[in-house]
C-alpha positions, 0 to 999 in steps of 0.5 A, spaced: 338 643 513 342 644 520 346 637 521 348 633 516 345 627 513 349 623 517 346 615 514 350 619 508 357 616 508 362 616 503 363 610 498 369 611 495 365 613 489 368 618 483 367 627 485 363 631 481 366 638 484 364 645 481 368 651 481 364 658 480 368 663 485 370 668 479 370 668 472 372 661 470 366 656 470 370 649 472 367 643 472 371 636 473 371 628 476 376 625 480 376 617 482 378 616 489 385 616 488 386 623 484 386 620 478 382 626 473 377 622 468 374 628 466 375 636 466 373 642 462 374 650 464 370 655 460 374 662 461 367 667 461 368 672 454 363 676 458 368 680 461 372 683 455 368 690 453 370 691 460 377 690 461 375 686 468 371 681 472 363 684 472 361 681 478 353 680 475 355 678 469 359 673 472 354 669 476 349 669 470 354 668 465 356 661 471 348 660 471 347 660 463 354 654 462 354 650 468 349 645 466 351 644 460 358 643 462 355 638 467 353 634 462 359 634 457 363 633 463 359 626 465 359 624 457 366 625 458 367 621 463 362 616 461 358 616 467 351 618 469 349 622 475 348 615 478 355 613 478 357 619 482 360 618 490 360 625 492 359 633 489 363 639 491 363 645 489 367 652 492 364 656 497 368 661 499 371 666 497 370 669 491 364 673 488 359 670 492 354 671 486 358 665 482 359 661 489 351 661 490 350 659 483 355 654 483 354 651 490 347 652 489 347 647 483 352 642 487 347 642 493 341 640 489 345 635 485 347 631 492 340 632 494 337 628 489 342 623 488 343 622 496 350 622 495 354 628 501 356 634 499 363 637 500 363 645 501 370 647 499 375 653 500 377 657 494 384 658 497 385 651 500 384 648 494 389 652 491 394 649 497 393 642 496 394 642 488 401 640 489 399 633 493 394 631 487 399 624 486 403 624 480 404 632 480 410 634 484 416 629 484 416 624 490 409 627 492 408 634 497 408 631 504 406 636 510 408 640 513 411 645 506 411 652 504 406 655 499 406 661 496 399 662 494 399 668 488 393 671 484 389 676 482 386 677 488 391 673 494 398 674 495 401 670 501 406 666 505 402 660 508 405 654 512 402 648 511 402 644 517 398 638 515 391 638 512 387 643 515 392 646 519 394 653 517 399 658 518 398 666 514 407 668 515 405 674 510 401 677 506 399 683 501 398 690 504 395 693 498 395 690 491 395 683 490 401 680 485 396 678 480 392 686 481 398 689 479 400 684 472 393 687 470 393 694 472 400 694 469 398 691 463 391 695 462 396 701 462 400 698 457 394 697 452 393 691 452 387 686 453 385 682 458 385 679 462 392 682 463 397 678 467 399 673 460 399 679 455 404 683 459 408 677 459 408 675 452 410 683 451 415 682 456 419 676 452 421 681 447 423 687 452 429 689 456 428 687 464 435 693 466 431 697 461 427 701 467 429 702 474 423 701 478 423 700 486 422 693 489 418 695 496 419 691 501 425 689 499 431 686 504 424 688 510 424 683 515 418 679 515 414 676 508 408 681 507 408 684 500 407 691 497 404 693 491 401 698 489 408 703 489 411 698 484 405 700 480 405 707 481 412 707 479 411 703 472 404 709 471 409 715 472 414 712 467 409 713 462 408 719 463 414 721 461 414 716 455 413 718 448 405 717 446 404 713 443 409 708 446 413 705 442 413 697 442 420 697 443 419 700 449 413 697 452 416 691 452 422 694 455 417 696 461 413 690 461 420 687 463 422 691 468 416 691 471 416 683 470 423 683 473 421 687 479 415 683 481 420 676 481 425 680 485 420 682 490 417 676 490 423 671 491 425 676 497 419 675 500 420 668 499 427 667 502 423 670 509 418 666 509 422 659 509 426 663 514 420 662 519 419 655 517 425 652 517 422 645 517 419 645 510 423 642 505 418 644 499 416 649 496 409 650 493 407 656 488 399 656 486 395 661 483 394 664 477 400 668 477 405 661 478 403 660 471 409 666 470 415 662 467 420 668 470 416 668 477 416 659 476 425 661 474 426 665 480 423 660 485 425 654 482 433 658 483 431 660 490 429 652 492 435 650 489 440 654 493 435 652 500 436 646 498 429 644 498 425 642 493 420 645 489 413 644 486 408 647 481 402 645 477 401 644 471 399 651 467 393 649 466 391 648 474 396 654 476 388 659 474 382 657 478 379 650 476 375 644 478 380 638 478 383 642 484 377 643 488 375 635 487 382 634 490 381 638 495 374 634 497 378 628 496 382 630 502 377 632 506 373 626 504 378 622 506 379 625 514 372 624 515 373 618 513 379 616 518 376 619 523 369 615 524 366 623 521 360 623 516 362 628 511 356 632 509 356 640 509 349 642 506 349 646 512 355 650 510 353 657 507 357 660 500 362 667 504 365 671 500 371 670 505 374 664 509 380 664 511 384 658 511 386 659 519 379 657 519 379 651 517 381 647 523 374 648 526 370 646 520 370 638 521 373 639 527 381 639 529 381 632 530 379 629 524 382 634 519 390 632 522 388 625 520 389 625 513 394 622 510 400 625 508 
């Protein structure tokens, strides 16, 4: 189908969304005005033998659950597909099996119901989480700053308004959430990694180990990595085998230190591009972090901006955030006379959001309400 099904104009009716972008199967029902009526998250079990997300047994492990978790999800919400007003789903980026069979199930369901079908950025839905009414203090008015940090991400974006997007900065090389894992796979410890790193940390001395914070004190808010894990893999080289509890917690500190150290500069360069931002945003799996979440809070404090994050159970991927992100989407279409319907628009395993001013067009997607 090459244009939309333009007779199909959003009721104003309760969305279905699907997340299917990695290992999480995610589905939830949001009425109009962001209020949750149902949401359910499976973290797939498939992966542990692995230490690691497996692409394939992904999108299997996505296309075994997620009709089942649709009907929970309806139950939940004491709905029938009938009720529904729009379905949405997340289609890049991510592991493109898991988007094909989550956007793939969600396309299907907007045919056969006749309702439209919102394709939704990944990324972009972790940046509107914070809007979602009733979650920050006073709302999240444009423009703010987010830091978005995950497994896979790492970047300084300024959010001018909905659908307008600036990267200010970025990873080099591994991601905050990539290092957490890799660190903690060199630790022993189970994965996913990023949580079990910070349990063992809660037990260790962050002054234990002087490790480097790279980039530190550098102009501009790119990040790096890779070294920081580097410097963790030849400490334990010199370390006793096996490592003393003791001291495994006193290096997960260290490097938990380190990150935060890094991260919070980075930051601080950041809003110092975007002095018009008066909040602060963190999302991503790695903002459920509690020594990460402390040093923003501070930093957010001394700038004299505000700071929001979301509830933990909407830091990892999760469908309430790409229901909310349809909404909006929805919502400018509707503002600018546009019948929202992206049938046509293709799961990617990449999509920046500096895109997603064109994907409605410029015009509709700064309509939205603040």
């Amino acid at each position: 189908m090459d244009q939309p099904r333009a007779d199909l104009i959003w009721n104003g009716g309760p969305v279905l969304a699907i997340e299917s972008s990695c290992d999480e199967t995610a589905v939830a029902v949001l009425q109009h005005d962001g209020v949750i009526l149902a949401e359910r998250v499976l973290s797939q079990q498939e992966h542990l033998p692995f230490g690691g997300v497996v692409p394939e047994i992904a999108a299997r492990a996505h296309l075994a659950h997620l009709p089942g978790l649709v009907r929970a999800i309806l139950a939940d919400a004491a709905l029938s597909p009938g009720d529904l007003g729009a379905i949405a789903a997340s289609c890049g980026p991510g592991l493109i099996g898991g988007l094909i069979v989550g956007s793939g199930l969600g396309r299907g369901m907007a045919l056969a119901l006749e309702v439209p079908f919102v394709a939704v950025n990944h990324l972009e839905a972790h940046a509107l989480t914070a809007r979602l009414p009733g979650l920050a203090e006073g709302g999240a008015p444009f423009p703010y700053l987010l830091l978005l940090v995950s497994g896979g991400h790492c970047q300084c974006v300024a959010v001018d308004g909905f659908g307008r997007y600036r990267r200010l900065g970025g990873t080099i090389d591994d991601a905050a959430g990539e290092a957490f894992d890799k660190v903690a796979k060199m630790l022993g410890l189970g994965w996913p990694g990023g949580p079990a790193l910070e349990r063992l940390a809660e037990g260790g001395d962050p002054t234990a180990h002087r490790l480097p914070r790279p980039l530190l004190g550098r102009p501009g808010c790119d990040f790096s990595f890779s070294g920081l894990k580097t410097a963790v893999a030849q400490r334990l080289a010199i370390l006793p085998a096996p490592l003393p509890e003791s001291d495994a917690a006193d290096l997960a500190a260290s490097f938990q230190a380190a990150v935060a150290d890094v991260v919070a500069d980075r930051v601080g360069h950041a809003l110092a591009l975007m002095p018009e931002a008066r909040l602060l945003v963190v999302a991503g799996g790695v903002a459920a972090n509690a020594t990460l979440r402390a040093r923003l809070t501070g930093l957010a404090a001394a700038r004299g901006i505000a700071f929001a994050a979301p509830p933990l159970r909407l830091c990892t991927d999760n469908a309430v955030m790409v229901g909310w992100a349809a909404i909006e989407t929805l919502q400018a279409g509707r503002a600018a006379g546009i019948a929202v319907d992206e049938l046509a628009m293709p799961p990617r395993p990449r999509w920046p959001l500096e895109q997603m001013a064109d994907r409605l067009g410029t015009s509709a997607r700064a309509t939205a309400p603040a």
